[in-house]
N, C-alpha and C positions, 0 to 999 in steps of 0.2 A: 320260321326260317324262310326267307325270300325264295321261292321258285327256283326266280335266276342264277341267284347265289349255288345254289345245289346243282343246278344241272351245269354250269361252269365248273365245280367241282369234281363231278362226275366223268365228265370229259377230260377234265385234267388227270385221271386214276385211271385212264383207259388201259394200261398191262397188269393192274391188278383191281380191274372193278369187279364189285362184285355183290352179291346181294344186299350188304350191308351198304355201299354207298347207294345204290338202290332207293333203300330204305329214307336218304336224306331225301331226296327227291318226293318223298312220298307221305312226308311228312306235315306236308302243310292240308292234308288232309282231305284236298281234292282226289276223285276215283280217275284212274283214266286207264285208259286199253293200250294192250302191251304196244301196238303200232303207237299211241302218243308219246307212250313211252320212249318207245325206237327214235320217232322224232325230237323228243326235248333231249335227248343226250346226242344220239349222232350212229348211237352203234347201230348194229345190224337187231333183226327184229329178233333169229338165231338167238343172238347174244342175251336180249332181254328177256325170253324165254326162257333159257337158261337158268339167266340169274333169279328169276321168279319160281323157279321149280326147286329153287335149292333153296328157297324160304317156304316152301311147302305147300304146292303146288296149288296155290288160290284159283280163282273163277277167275274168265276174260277181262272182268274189270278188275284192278288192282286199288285198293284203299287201305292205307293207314285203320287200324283198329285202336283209338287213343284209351280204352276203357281195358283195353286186355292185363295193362298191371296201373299203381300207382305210384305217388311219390309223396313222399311229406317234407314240409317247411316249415320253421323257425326263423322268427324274428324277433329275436331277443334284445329288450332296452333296458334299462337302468332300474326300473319300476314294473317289468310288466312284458310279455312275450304274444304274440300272436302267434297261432300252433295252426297247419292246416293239410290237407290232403286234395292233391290235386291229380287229375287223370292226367297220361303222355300226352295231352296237343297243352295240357296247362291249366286247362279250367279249374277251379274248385272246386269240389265236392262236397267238401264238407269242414267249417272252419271254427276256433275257436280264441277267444283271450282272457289271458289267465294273469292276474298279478301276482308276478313276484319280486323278490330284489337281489339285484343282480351280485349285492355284496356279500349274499348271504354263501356264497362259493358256488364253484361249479357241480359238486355232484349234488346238490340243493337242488339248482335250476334245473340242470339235465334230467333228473330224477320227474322234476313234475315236467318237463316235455315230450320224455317218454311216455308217461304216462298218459299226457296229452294224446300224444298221436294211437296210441292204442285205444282209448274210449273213441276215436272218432272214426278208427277202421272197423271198431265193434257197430259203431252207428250207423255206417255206410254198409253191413254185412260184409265188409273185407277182410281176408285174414293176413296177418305179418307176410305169408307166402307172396301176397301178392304186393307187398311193397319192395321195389328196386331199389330205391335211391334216398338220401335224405339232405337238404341243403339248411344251412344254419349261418344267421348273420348274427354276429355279436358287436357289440358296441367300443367297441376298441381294435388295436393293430394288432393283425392276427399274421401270422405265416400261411400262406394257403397251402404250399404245397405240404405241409406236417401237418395244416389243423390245429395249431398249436397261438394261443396270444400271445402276444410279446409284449410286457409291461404296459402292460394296460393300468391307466388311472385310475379309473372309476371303478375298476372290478381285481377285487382282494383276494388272493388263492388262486387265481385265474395264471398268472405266469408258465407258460410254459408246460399247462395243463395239457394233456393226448384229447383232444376233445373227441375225435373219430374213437380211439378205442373205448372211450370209456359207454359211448353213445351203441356200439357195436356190441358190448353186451348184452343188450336190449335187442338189437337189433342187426343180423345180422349183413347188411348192406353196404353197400358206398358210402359213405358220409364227409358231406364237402363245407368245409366251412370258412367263413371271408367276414371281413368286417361290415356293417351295417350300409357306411356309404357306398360299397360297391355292389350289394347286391340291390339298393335305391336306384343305382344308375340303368343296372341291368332289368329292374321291375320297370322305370321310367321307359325309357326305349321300348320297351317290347310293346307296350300298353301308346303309348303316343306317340315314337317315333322311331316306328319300325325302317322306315324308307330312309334311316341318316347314320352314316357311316362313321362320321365324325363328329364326336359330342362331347361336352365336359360336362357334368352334374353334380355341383357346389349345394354341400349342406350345411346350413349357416342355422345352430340351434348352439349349445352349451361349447361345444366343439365346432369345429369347421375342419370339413375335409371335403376332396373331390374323387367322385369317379369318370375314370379316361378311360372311353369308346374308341379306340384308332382305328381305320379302316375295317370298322365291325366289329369291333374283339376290343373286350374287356384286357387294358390293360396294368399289369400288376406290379412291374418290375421284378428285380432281384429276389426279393426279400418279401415283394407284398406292400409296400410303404409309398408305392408312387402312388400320387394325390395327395397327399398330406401337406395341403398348402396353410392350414392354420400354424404351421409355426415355421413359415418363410419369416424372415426378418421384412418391417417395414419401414418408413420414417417415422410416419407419429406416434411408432408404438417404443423409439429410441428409450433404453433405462427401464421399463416397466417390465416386472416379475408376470413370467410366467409359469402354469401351473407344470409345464414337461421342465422347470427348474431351469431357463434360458430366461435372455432377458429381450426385447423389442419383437416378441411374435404378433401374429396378426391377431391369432386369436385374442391375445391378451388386453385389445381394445373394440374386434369387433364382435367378439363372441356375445351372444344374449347376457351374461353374467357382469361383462364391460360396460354393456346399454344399461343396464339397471344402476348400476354403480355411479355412470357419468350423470343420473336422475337423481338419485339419492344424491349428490355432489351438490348439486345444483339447488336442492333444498325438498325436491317432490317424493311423497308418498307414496314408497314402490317396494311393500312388502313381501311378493315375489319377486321371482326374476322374469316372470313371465307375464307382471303387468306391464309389464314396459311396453310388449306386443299389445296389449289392450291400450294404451293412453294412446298408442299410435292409432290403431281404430279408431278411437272417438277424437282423432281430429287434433289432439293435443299439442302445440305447434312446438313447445322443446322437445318433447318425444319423438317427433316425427323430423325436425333437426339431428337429433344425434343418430337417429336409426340412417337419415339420408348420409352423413358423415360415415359412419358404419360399413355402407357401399359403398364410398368411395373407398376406403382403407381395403378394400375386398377388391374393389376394382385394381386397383395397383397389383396386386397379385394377379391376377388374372387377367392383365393384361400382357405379363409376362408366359401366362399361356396359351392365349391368342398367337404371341410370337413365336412359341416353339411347336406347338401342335395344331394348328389353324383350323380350329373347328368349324361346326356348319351351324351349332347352336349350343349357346349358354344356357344348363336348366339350373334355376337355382330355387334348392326344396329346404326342409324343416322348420324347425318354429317360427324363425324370424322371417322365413319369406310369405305368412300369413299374417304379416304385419300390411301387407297391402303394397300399393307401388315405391315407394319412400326408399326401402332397400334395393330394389332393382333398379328405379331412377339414379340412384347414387353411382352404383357399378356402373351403368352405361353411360356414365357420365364422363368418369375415367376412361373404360375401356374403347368407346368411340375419340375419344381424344388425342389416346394417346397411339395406340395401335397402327398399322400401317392404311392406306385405303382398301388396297387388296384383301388382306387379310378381314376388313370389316364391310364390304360392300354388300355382302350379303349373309355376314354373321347376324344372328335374333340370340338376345338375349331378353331369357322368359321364365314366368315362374312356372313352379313344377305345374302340371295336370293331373298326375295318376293317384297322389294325397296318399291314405294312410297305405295304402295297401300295393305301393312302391316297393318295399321291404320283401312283405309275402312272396311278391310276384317273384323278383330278382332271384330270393332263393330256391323258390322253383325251378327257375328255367338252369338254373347254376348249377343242380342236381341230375335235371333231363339231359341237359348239353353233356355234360360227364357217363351219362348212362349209355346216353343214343347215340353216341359218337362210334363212327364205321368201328375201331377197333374192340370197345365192349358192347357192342351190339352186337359181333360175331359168339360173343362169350356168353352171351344171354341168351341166344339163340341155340345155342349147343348144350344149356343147362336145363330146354322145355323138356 
């Protein structure tokens, strides 16, 4: 968390600050004496005194202790989850990946994540006691605020599953769970671009969805369902079936599954879906056509989110954006085109940087943010 951000915070909670927003301030890890203190917020030094006695009466210097409990994370895909245990500032500890399939249901997978995250607080000398929190990305549209999927494709049984209570069995904790591209957005940002407020992070692999950064904060809508720009309608996807049962989605010409289809069309040898990502590598000049085509069909949508949420940067991650420049030449092809000047004077559109462990991150911090927030942080503090 940004310094500034917290102590703007702080100062905004002046009739009920109090050790817990404290705490945000304190978070970023650096030690400092009650008078820095006094100064990065504004109060009296009285005041910070105070508030630092009623977290239990530390030494001159005041630091963040990020080892005193842990968190565990889940990023769950179609084939396979990454299970991990990270300290309060986010680090890792200790990590794992485990294949499984995600059809086989939910108390299958949950079953071996539990399981997961207890072999690896057994590894670390941890015990459950000391785990607060648990964050979990699943691969389809989930409801955040229930935890709960909402018909999700690719994962059978899964509708409408309690995922926190069933997970709460095991463990009894917070357990926050989102879908895949949104905790991407929030692992991408922390890890590369902590200094930008305004971000879209477009994941263009079997599906296509985005996660929206506004003003700092991950945003979800109603329902959970904002970013879901694979099944905006486009033109050249006019008449063609797609797999949410609608007809001209984006997905349903630029998803990886479209790219392979439009090769196979065309007469080429593309026994995955995921060679199509390879022919583009080696240079292949139709594969690398339809993947830049691919981008533009992407850009068109996102260029309609240039115009509504005028971001500071495009990240655009998953399979196909390791197909090389071809997919993001394409998009910024459209979206400088067509967008206004202002809006793209100093928009970057870029591939992801933070690669597999995007996912990991996101659900980490999705769990911490929830845990160390001023208002359960007074409740965890009254449970030592």
């Amino acid at each position: 968390m940004p310094a500034a951000d917290s102590q703007s915070r702080a100062k905004k909670a002046a009739p009920g600050f109090g050790a817990s927003e404290l705490f945000q301030i304190l978070r970023d890890g650096r030690p400092r004496t009650r008078s820095e203190l006094a100064a990065a917020t504004g109060f009296a030094r009285s005041t910070i005194t105070a508030r630092v006695e009623a977290g239990g009466r530390p030494p001159a210097r005041v630091a963040f202790n990020p080892s005193a409990r842990v968190v565990a994370a889940g990023d769950v895909g179609a084939t396979h989850a990454t299970v991990a245990v990270m300290d309060l500032a986010g680090t890792t500890l200790a990590k794992a990946r485990e294949q499984i399939q995600i059809a086989d249901g939910p108390e299958s997978v949950l079953d071996r994540l539990t399981e997961t995250v207890s072999s690896l607080l057994s590894t670390l000398q941890r015990t459950s006691e000391d785990l607060i929190a648990i964050g979990i990305g699943l691969p389809g549209p989930v409801e955040h605020s229930t935890g709960k999927p909402s018909q999700p494709p690719i994962m059978p049984g899964w509708d409408g599953f309690d995922v926190p209570d069933y997970v709460q069995r095991t463990f009894d904790v917070a357990v926050l769970v989102d879908n895949d591209v949104n905790i991407m957005a929030l692992g991408e940002r922390a890890v590369s671009w902590p200094a930008t407020d305004n971000m879209v992070f477009v994941k263009v692999a079997t599906g296509i969805g985005s996660g929206i950064i506004s003003s700092g904060q991950l945003q979800r809508g109603e329902k959970g369902t904002a970013g879901d720009v694979g099944h905006i309608a486009v033109n050249r996807a006019a008449g063609i079936a797609c797999r949410c049962g609608n007809v001209g989605c984006l997905e349903a010409i630029a998803g990886r599954p479209a790219v392979a289809r439009a090769l196979r069309s065309a007469g080429v040898d593309v026994p995955n879906d995921s060679d199509a990502i390879a022919l583009v590598r080696q240079g292949n000049i139709l594969a690398s056509q339809i993947m830049r085509q691919a981008g533009r069909d992407i850009g068109e949508v996102l260029n309609m989110c240039v115009s509504l949420l005028n971001p500071a940067v495009i990240v655009v991650g998953g399979s196909m954006a390791e197909a090389g420049e071809q997919l993001i030449a394409g998009i910024r092809e459209v979206v400088y085109a067509r967008s206004t000047p202002l809006a793209t004077q100093d928009l970057s559109i870029v591939q992801a940087r933070t690669g597999a462990d995007a996912g990991i991150t996101g659900a980490a911090i999705m769990a911490l943010d929830h845990v160390l927030a001023p208002e359960n942080l007074q409740m965890l503090a009254a449970s030592q």
